[in-house]
N, C-alpha and C positions, 0 to 999 in steps of 0.2 A: 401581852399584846392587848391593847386598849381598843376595841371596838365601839362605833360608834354608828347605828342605822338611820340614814336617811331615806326617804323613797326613794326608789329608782340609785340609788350612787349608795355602796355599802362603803361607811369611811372609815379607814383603819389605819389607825398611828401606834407606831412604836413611840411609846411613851417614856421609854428607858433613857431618859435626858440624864445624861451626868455633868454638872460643871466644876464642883467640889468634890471631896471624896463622900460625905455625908448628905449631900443634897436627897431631894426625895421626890414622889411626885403625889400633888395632891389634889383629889378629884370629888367633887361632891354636885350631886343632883339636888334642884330647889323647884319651887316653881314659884315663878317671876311673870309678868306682866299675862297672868292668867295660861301662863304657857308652862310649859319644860325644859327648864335650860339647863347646861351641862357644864361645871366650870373646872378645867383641868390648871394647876399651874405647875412649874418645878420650882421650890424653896427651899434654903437651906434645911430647915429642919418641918416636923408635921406642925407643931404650932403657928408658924411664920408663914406658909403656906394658906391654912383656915383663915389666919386673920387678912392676908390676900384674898380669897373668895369673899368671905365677908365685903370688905371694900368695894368688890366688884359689886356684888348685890345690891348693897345700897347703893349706887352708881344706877344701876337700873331700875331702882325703886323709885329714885329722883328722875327719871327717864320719864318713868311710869304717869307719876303726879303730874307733870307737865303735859304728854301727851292724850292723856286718859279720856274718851269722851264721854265714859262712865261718869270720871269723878265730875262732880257740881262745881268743883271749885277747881279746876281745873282751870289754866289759859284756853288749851281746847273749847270747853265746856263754855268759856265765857264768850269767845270767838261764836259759836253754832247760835248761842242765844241774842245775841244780837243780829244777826244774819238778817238783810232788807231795815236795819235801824240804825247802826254808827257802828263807825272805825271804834276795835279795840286796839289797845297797846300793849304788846305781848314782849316778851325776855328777846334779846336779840338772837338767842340760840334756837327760839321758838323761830322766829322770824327766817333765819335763814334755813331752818330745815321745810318750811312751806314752800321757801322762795327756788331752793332746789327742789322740790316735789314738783314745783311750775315746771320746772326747765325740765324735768325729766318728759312730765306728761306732752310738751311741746315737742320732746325728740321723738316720742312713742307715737304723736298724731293723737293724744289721747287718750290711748291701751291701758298708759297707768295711769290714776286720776283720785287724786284725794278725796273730789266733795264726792265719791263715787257712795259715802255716806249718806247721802241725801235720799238716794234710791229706795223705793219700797218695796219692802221683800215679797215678791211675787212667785217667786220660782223658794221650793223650800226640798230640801235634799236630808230629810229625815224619815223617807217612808212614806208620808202622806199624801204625796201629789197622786191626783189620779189622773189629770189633766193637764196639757200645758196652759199657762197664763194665754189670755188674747194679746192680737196686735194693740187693742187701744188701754189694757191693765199695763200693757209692755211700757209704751206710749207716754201713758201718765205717771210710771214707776221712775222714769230718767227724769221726765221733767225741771228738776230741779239742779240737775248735774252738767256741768261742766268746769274745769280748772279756769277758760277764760273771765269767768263771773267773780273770780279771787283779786280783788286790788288792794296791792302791797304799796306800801309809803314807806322807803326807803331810811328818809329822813325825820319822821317821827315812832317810824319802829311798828304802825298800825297794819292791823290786817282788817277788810271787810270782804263780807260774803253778799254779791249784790241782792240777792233774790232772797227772798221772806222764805224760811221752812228750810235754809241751805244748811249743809253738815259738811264737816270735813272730819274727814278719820286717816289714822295712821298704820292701821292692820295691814300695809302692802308695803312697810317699808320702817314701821316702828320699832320691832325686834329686830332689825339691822340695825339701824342708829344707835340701838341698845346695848348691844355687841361690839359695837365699834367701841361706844364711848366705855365700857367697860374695859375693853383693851388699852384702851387710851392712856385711861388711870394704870392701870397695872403695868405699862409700860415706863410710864413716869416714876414710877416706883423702887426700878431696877427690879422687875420680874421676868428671868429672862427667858421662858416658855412659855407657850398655855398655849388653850385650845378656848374659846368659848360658841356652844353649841347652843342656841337657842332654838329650839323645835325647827330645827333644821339650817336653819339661818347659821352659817359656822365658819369664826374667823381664827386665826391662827396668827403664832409669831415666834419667832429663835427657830433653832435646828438643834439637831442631836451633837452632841460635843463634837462628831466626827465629822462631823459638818454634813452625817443627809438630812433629803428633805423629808418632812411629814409626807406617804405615801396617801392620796385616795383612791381605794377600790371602786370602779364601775360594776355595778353589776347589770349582768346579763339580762337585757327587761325581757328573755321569756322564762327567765329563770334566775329571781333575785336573788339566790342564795348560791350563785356561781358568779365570781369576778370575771368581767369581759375583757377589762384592762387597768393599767393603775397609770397613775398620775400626780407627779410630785408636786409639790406647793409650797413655797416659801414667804411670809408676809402676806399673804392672804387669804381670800374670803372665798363662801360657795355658797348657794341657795337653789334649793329646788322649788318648785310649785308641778305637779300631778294633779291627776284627776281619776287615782288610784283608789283612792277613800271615798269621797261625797258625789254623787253624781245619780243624776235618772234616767230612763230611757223608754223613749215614747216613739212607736210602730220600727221597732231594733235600730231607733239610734239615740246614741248613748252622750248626754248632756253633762255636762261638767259642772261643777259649782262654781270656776270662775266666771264671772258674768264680764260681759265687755261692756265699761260703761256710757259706752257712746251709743250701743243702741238694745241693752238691755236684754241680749240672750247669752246667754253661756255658749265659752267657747267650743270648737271642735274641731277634731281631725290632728292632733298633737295629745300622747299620752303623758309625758313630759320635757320638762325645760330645765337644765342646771346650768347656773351661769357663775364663771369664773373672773373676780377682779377683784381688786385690795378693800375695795370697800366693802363692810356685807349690807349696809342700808344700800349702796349701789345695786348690789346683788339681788338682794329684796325686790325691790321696786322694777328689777329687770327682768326676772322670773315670770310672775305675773304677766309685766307687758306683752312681753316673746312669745308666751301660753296663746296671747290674746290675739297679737299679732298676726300669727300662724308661721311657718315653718320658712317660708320662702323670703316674705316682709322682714319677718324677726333676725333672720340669721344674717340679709342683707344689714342693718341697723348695725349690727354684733361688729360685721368686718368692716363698719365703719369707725366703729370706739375702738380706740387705742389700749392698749393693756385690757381689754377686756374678751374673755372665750365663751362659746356655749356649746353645750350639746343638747339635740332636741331630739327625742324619742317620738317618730309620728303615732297616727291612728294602727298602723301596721307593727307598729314597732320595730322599723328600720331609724338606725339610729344615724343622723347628723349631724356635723360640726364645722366649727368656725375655723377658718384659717391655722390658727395657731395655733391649734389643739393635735399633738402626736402621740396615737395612741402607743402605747408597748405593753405587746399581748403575750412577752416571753419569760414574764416575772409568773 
């Protein structure tokens, strides 16, 4: 039994995929786009298998390059430095993952939000704040942020960032895209299982010869080491975002390190968000929102997307969920 821990949702697959008599299953940890990813596949033999993750790897290493706002040479990178100077000309694949990061940040009112790069780090979740930032550090921290400032040209493939100093980043929806397009290839390939986990970001494909589904364990947020309930999943994705790890807390209330980038304070009152749909850069970018959203906004949005579930763990740690989400607490 192949364990796999996320916050809040303990995920565990039976990995015992047989489709041949010889087939195998083969699982190797890397670290990819500065993260943790986890890449399970079933192949006939252990060599055919490695040389599948390999594949997938490079697949994300090419994600990497293109998204990176590290790298210099990056499209990103070229995109940010021009920012208030001229349209760049970016890959159409660049193009349309910005131009869906638009439409998402439109459904969310904002909650998710690319240039949310642009932001200056005010609020720091290492230990050292003794303070909170002011209203006008806050003020001047967003200044430069908003998705509406992003004008896409369809027909020459340009992206501009209107405002001098603007950034767009891909940290709320990168390692999704990443995991998709990793599945994508390996799908194309005739590989007929996997899992791919990227620090939580985690998409899935095939089933057990018997035809069940990959199981995910919830677990119990007063007690993460006890499953609440499980939850089968076929052809798709899940992401969590928490505010379990990084977070501060000034006169006993306890600040998160997602920031909302529309007005520059971290959210509250939602311990976590896990959101269920085929996409995991969907997933990705919906997590975050939902956190930001809050419980009520968010879960309304959820049981408006079609094929898409969530569960939300508030500040009490009473858990919530979407329409379509049926727990079964008797496995």
């Amino acid at each position: 039994m192949k364990k796999f821990l996320l916050p809040i949702l303990l995920i565990f697959f039976d990995l015992a995929v047989h489709g041949q008599e010889n087939d195998v299953t083969v699982h190797r940890v890397m670290s990819l786009m500065g993260s943790r990813f986890e890449i399970t596949v079933v192949a006939a033999n252990e060599e055919i298998g490695y040389i599948n993750i390999e594949e997938a790897a490079a697949e994300i290493k090419r994600i990497e390059k293109m998204i990176s706002s590290w790298d210099e040479a990056s499209e990103t990178s070229k995109i940010n430095r021009n920012a208030g100077i001229k349209p760049v000309e970016v890959s159409v694949e660049l193009f349309k993952l910005i131009e869906r990061s638009k439409q998402i940040s439109e459904i969310t009112d904002g909650a998710f939000d690319v240039t949310y790069a642009s932001m200056d780090k005010v609020w720091r979740f290492d230990g050292t704040m003794e303070y909170p930032p002011t209203a006008s550090e806050i003020k001047r921290a967003i200044a430069k942020v908003g998705y509406q400032k992003i004008v896409l040209n369809r027909d020459k493939n340009t992206v501009f960032l209107r405002q001098k100093g603007m950034k767009i980043g891909f940290g709320a929806i990168g390692k999704g895209y990443a995991a998709d397009k990793a599945k994508e290839l390996l799908v194309s390939k005739q590989v007929r299982a996997g899992i791919i986990n990227a620090s939580g970001d985690l998409t899935t494909w095939g089933t057990k010869l018997s035809g069940e589904k990959w199981l995910i364990g919830i677990a119990n947020p007063l007690s993460k080491d006890k499953i609440f309930s499980w939850l089968p999943i076929v052809e798709s994705s899940v992401a969590t975002s928490g505010n379990y790890e990084k977070f501060v807390t000034f006169k006993g209330k306890k600040y998160s390190h997602i920031i909302d980038p529309r007005t520059g304070y971290p959210s509250t009152g939602i311990n976590s968000v896990s959101i269920f749909t085929k996409s995991a850069e969907l997933c990705d970018a919906l997590a975050t929102a939902v956190f930001i959203m809050g419980k009520d906004a968010g879960m309304a949005l959820i049981n408006q997307l079609r094929g898409t579930e969530v569960i939300i763990v508030d500040g009490n740690n009473k858990i919530h969920k979407s329409n379509g989400i049926l727990f079964n607490n008797n496995q």
